[in-house]
Structures are given as C-alpha cells and as structure tokens.
C-alpha positions as CSV (number, residue, x, y, z in Angstrom):
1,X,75.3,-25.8,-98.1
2,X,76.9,-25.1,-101.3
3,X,80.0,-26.1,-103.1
4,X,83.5,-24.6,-102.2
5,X,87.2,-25.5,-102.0
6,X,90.8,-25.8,-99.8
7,X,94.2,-27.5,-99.0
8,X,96.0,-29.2,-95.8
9,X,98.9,-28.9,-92.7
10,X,100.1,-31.8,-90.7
11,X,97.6,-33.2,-87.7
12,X,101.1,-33.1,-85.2
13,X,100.8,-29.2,-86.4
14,X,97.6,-28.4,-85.9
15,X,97.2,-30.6,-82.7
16,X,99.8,-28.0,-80.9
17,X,98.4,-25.0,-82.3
18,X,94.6,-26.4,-80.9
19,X,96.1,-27.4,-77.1
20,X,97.3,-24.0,-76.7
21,X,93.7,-22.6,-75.6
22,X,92.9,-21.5,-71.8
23,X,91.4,-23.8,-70.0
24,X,87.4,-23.7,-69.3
25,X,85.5,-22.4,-66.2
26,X,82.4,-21.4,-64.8
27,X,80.8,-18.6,-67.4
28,X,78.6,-17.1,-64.7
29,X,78.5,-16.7,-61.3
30,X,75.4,-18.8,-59.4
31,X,75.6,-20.5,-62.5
32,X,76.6,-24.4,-63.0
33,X,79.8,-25.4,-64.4
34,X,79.4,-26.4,-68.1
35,X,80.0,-30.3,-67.8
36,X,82.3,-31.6,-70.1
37,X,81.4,-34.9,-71.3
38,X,83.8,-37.6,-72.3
39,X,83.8,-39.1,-76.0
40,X,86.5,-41.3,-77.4
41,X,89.0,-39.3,-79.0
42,X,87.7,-35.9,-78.5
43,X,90.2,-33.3,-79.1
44,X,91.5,-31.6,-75.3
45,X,90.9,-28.3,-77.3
46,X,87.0,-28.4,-77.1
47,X,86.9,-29.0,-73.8
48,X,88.8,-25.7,-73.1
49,X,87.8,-21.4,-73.6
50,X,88.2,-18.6,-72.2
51,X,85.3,-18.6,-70.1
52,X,86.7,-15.7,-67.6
53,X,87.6,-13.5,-70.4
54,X,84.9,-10.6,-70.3
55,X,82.2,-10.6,-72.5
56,X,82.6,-7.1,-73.1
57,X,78.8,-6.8,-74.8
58,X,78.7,-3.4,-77.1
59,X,75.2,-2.6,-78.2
60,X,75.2,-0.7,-81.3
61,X,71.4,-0.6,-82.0
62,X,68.2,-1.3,-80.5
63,X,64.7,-2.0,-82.3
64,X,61.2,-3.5,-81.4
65,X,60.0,-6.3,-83.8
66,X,56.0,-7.8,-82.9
67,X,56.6,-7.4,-79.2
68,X,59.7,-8.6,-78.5
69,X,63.1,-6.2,-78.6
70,X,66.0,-6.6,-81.1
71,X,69.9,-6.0,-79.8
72,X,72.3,-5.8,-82.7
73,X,75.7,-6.3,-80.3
74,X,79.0,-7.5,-80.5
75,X,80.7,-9.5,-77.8
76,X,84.3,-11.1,-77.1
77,X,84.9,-14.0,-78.4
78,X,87.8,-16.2,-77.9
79,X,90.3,-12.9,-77.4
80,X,89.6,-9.4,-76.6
81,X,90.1,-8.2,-80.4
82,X,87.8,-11.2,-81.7
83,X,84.5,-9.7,-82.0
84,X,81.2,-11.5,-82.4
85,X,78.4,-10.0,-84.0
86,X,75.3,-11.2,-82.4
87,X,71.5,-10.4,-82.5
88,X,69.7,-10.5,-78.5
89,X,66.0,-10.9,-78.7
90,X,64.3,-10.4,-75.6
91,X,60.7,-10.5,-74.3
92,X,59.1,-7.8,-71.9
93,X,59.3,-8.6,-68.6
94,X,61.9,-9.7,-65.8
95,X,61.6,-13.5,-66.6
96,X,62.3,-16.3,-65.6
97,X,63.2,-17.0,-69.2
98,X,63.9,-20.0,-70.9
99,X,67.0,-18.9,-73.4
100,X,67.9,-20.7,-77.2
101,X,71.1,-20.2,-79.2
102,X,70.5,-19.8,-82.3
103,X,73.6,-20.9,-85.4
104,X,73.0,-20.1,-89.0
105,X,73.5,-22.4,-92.0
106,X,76.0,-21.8,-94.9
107,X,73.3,-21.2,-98.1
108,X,72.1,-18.3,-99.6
109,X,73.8,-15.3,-98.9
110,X,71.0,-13.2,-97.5
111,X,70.8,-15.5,-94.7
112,X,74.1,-16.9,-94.3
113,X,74.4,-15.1,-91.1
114,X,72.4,-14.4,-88.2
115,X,69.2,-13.3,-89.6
116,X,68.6,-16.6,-90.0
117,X,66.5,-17.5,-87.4
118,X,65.9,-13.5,-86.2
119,X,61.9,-13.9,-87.1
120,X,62.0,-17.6,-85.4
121,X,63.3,-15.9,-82.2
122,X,60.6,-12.6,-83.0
123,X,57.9,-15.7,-82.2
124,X,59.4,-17.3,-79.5
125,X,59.8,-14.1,-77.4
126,X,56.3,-14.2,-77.2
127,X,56.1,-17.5,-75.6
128,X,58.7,-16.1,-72.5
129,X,62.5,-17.1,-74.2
130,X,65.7,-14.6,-74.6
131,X,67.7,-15.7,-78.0
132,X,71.1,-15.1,-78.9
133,X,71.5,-15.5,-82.8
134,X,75.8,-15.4,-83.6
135,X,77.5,-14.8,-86.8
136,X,80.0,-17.8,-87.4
137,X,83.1,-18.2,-89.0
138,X,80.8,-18.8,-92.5
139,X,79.1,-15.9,-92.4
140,X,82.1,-13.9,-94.1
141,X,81.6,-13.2,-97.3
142,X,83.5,-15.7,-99.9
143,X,84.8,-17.7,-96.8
144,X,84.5,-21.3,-98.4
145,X,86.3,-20.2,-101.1
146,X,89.3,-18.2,-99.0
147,X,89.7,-20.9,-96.6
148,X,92.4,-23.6,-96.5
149,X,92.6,-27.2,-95.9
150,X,95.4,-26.7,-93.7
151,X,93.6,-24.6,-91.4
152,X,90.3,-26.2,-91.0
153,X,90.5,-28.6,-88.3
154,X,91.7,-25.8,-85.9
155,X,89.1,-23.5,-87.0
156,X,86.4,-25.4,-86.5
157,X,88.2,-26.3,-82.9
158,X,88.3,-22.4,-82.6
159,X,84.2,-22.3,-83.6
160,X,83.0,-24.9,-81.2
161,X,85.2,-22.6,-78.2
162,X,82.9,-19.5,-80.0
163,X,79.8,-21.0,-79.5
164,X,80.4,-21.9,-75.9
165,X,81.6,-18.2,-75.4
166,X,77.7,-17.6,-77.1
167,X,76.1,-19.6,-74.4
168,X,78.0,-17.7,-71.6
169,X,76.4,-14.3,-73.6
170,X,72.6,-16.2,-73.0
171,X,73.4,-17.2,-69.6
172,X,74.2,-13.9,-68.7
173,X,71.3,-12.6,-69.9
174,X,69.1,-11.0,-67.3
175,X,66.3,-13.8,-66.3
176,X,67.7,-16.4,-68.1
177,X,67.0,-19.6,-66.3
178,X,70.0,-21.4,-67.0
179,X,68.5,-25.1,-66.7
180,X,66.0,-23.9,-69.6
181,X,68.5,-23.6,-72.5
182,X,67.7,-24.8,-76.1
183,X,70.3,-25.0,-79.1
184,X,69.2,-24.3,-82.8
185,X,71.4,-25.0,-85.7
186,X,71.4,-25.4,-89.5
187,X,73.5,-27.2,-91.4
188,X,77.1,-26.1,-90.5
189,X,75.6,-24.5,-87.3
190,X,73.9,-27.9,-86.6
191,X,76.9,-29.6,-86.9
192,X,78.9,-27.7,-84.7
193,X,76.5,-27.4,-82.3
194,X,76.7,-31.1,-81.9
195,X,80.4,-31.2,-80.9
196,X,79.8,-28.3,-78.5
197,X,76.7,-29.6,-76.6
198,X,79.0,-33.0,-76.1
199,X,81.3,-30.8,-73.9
200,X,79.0,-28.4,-72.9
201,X,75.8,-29.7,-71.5
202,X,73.7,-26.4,-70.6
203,X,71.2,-26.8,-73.1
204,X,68.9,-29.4,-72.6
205,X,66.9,-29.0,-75.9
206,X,68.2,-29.4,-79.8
207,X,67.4,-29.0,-83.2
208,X,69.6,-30.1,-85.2
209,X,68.8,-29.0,-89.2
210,X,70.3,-31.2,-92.3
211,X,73.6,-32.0,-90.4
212,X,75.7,-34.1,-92.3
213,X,77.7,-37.1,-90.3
214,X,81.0,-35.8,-91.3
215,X,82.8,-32.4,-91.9
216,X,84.9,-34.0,-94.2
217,X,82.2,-34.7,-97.2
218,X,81.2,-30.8,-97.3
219,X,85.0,-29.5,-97.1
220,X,86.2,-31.3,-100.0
221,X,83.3,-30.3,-102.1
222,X,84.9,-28.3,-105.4
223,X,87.9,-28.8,-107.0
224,X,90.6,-28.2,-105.1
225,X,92.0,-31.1,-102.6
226,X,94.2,-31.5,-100.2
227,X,97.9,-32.0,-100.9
228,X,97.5,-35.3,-99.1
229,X,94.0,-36.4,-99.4
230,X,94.5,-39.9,-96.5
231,X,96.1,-37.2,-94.3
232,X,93.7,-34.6,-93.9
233,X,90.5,-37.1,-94.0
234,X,91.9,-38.9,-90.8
235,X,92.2,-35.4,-89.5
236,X,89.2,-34.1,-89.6
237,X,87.9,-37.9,-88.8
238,X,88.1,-37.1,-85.4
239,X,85.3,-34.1,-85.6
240,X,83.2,-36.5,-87.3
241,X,79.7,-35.3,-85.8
242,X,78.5,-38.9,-85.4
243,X,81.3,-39.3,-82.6
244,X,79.5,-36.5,-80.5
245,X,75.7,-36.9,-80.8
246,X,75.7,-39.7,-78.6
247,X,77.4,-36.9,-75.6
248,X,73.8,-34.7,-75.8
249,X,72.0,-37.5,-74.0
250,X,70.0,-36.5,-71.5
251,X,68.8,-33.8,-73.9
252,X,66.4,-33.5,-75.9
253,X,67.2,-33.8,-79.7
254,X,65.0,-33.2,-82.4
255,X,66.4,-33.9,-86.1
256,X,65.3,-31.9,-89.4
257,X,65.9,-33.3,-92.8
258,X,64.8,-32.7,-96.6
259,X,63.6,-35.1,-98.3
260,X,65.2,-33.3,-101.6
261,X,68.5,-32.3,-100.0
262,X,71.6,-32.3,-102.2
263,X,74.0,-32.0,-99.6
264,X,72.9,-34.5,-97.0
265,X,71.6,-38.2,-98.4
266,X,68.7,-40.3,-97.0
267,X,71.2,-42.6,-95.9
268,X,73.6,-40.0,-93.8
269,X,70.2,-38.5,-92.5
270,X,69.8,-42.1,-90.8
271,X,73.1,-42.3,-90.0
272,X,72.9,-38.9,-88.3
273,X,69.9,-39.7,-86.0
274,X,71.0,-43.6,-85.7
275,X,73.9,-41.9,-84.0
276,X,71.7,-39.7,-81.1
277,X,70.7,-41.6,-78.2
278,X,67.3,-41.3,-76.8
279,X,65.2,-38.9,-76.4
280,X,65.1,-38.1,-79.9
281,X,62.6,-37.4,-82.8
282,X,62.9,-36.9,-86.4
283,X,61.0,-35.6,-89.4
284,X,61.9,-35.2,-92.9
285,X,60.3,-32.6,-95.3
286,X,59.0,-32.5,-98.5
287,X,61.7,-29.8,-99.8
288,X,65.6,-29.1,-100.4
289,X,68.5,-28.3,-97.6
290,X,67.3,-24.8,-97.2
291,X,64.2,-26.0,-95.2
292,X,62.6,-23.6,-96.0
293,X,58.9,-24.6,-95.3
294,X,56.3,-23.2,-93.1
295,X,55.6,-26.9,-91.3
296,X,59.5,-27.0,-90.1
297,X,59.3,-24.0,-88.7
298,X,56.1,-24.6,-86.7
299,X,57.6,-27.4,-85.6
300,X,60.5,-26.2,-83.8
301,X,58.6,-23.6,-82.4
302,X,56.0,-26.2,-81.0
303,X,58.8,-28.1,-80.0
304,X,60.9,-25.6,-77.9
305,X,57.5,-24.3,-76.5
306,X,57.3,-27.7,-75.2
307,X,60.7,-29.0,-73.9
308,X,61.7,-25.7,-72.8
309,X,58.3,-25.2,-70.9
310,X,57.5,-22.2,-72.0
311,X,54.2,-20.3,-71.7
312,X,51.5,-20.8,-74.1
C-alpha cells in the first residue's frame, strides 16, 4: 500500500447511485445460491450483481507453466462493456477441483495486478485446484492518484459486485467443486474480499494479507482531503472491514501480518483478527507490508492444501 490522494460527494448521492444495481441470483446452474449474510448496516448494494449477465469469457492466450496451464482472458464484469482481465490456472485432468480466487495488493507496480499470486496458483495446480487471479480497480496505472473522494464509496460498492462476478468465473470452471472454494487477498484485495465473503458465502477458506480495519485510514493518505472531512469518514464508516469479518464464520480464516508494516499497525492487526470469529489463525512475519517472504508463502499454500482438501 502506498501513499495517494482524493476528494468527496454527498452519502444521500452516492447511496442512490449504489441501489440502482440488479439484483443477485444463482451464478451457475446445479450450483448453490450465494447466501447473503446479514451485518448491521451493510449497504443493500453488496448484496446485489448481475449474476445472470453472461460471463462472456474471451481467451486471448494460452501457456503452460511447471504443469499446470495459464489462460490470460477477459470476462464481463458488472455490464457487457466492463471487461475484466483475469489469469485461469488450471491442472490436468477432469477434477473434481477445489477452486481459489485470487485479489492483488496495491504496491509495487510490477505486481499491482494479477501476477501477483500467478506463481502461488503455478503450485497449487499441482495439488488438484483451478485459480482465477482478477485485475481490480487498483491495478490501473496512477489510479490512487486519479481517483476522487467523491466517488469512492460507490467504487468500492462496484469492486465487491466484481469480485462476486469473479467467483461466478471459478464456479464455472469445468470440475470446480463448488463447496471447495478458497479466497486469497492482499492488502486492498484482502479487504474487499472481506466485505464480499460477508454476502457471499461460497468460499469456505481465507487468507486475508495486511488488511487494514478501515478503508478510510488508506484513502486519506497524501495531501489532498475531502471537502468535508466528518462527511466522508462517516461514509466510508460503513465499509469499515471490521463490520464484515465477523459474516465469514463458518469459514476458515487465516490472517497474514508484517511485523514491519508501515501501512497496517500492530494494534489494527489485532483489531483486524479480534474482529473474525472462530475458526481463525494468525501469524505475523518478520518483514514489511509486501510479505514478501518465502515462510508466508509456504504457509498459505500448506494451509489451502489443508482446508481445501486437496491432494498431497
């Protein structure tokens, strides 16, 4: 996460833009409905996309990596003309398949996008498990820096609808088992994988990677504020990711911090996994935000390998 700027609307205005989005169905056929979990004050806009628009999948290239095979693909996101870029890594065979989504952090800019994670879902391949890795709304070059207070609560209304339309792509996913699905995000991705999985319950398996408790401390970083500072905090209060981590339970979450992060405090670490309700674990790393260490990594490999009971 680095530092960035923007400014603010009115929450009446934002609120009407947000509860104009189609309401939410059954992604796949023989599949079950995405539950949508209540949590005080969640905004009626994340429980709602366009789960019958088609997916429309376009592959543009194909490549093998260490066993497993690559898919560089676009899909529909939350309109016909909003494309998603995504990466499908699949294993041979006809499966079943356990499936992860995988959600990028906002950091460096080599990997401030779905490459991410592309080796971590090379490895799990080999264990039996179809990824989808999505470029989010971050992955745009100089995004921080073009966005605007005004419009952030609705995008990030508009990213949690995107991720659920990312979970329809895995679920469709030839022999994808659809009670075997794992989530996997970094900072920004972590966090709003958090508000998703409290209104869409199909994974059963997280890790969640230096999330901060609130939205708010990351989108005022820089210099430029809001017009009306009061305003747009009790806004974007209502995202806070805190409010939605208790929503994952039954699944399985497993927390990531750095013991050197800038970005996300000892104390808002604890706060973060104080907020989860059981099961949970978490560890904390000798390094900075990037997590960038070989031990984290095996670790969420072990981990999925385990909850999502895949081969050995």
């Amino acid at each position: 996460m680095h530092a960035m700027t923007w400014s603010t609307r009115s929450l009446a205005a934002a609120l009407a833009l947000l509860l104009l989005s189609p309401d939410a169905t059954a992604a796949k056929k023989g599949a079950a409905k995405p539950a949508a979990t209540v949590v005080h004050a969640t905004p009626a806009a994340l429980t709602r996309y366009p789960s019958e628009l088609p997916l429309d999948l376009r592959e543009e290239r194909v490549e093998q990596r260490k066993g497993a095979t690559v898919h560089d693909v676009t899909f529909a996101g939350l309109s016909s003309k909003d494309r998603i870029r995504a990466y499908v890594v699949r294993p041979p065979g006809r499966g079943p398949f356990a499936g992860v989504l995988y959600v990028h952090w906002l950091g460096e800019p080599e990997t401030t996008n779905r490459t991410q994670f592309l080796d971590d879902a090379v490895a799990l391949a080999t264990q039996g498990a179809v990824s989808v890795l999505v470029d989010a709304m971050w992955s745009a070059p100089g995004w921080y820096a073009t966005r605007t207070h005004e419009t952030d609560y609705e995008r990030s209304v508009q990213q949690v609808q995107r991720l659920r339309r990312a979970l329809d792509l895995l679920v469709a996913q030839p022999g994808v088992d659809p009670k075997r699905l794992g989530y996997v995000g970094h900072d920004f991705g972590a966090m709003y994988g958090a508000l998703m999985g409290a209104v869409d319950q199909r994974p059963r398996a997280y890790v969640l990677m230096t999330a901060n408790p609130r939205f708010s401390t990351w989108y005022l970083l820089g210099r430029r504020q809001p017009k009306d500072r009061e305003a747009y905090l009790r806004q974007m209060e209502v995202l806070d990711v805190t409010r939605y981590l208790p929503a994952l339970s039954p699944a399985q979450v497993f927390f990531q911090f750095a013991s050197k992060d800038r970005y996300v405090t000892a104390k808002e670490a604890q706060e973060v996994y104080a907020a989860a309700k059981e099961p949970k674990l978490m560890r904390t790393y000798p390094t900075d935000h990037g997590l960038d260490v070989q031990r984290g990594a095996q670790d969420r490999f072990q981990w999925l390998v385990r909850h999502l009971k895949l081969r050995r």
